[in-house]
N, C-alpha and C positions, 0 to 999 in steps of 0.2 A: 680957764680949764672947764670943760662941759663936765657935768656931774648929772647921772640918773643914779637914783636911787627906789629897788623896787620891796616891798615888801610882800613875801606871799607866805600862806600858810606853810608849817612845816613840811615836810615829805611830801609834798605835792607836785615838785618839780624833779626830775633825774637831774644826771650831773650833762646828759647830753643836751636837755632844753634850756640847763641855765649856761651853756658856752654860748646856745643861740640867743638867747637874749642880749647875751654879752655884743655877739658877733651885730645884731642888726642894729643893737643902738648905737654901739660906735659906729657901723655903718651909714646912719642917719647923721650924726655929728659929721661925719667928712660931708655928707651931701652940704646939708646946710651950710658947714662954716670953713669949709678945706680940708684939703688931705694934709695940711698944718697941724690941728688937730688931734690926728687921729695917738702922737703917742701923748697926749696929754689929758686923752679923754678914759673918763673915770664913770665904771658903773659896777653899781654893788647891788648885789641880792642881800637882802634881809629874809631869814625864816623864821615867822614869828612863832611861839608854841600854840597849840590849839585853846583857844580861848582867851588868848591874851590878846585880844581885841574888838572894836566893837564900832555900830553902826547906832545913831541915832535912838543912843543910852538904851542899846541891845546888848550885851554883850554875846560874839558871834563865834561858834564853833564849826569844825568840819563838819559834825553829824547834820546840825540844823541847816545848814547849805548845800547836804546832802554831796558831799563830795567826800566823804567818808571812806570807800574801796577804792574809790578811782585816786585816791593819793598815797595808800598804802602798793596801790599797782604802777603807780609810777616812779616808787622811789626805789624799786629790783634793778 
């Protein structure tokens, strides 16, 4: 069974970018391995909370990556 798993900041995605993410990775699984696949393929968003993660013993927020507005305007 294909499996992605995406993790992204909270509110950062709408509910219509995360059908697309849904939509082109299963997409990419029938490329690669068949239209067999496709009800067997499995992808999950993960929203992590702000701050609950981190980069090379950073740990990383939306303000410091400066995507602060642009994920409180994406998630209307």
């Amino acid at each position: 069974m294909p499996f992605a798993n995406f993790k992204m900041p909270q509110g950062v995605l709408n509910h219509a970018q995360k059908e697309e993410i849904i939509h082109r990775t299963t997409a990419l699984f029938v490329e690669y391995f068949g239209e067999g696949v496709r009800p067997f393929s499995m992808v999950l968003i993960d929203e992590v909370a702000d701050g609950g993660w981190g980069r090379a013993d950073e740990v990383l927020t939306m303000e410091k990556m400066g995507i602060g507005d642009a994920a409180h305007e994406a998630s209307d």
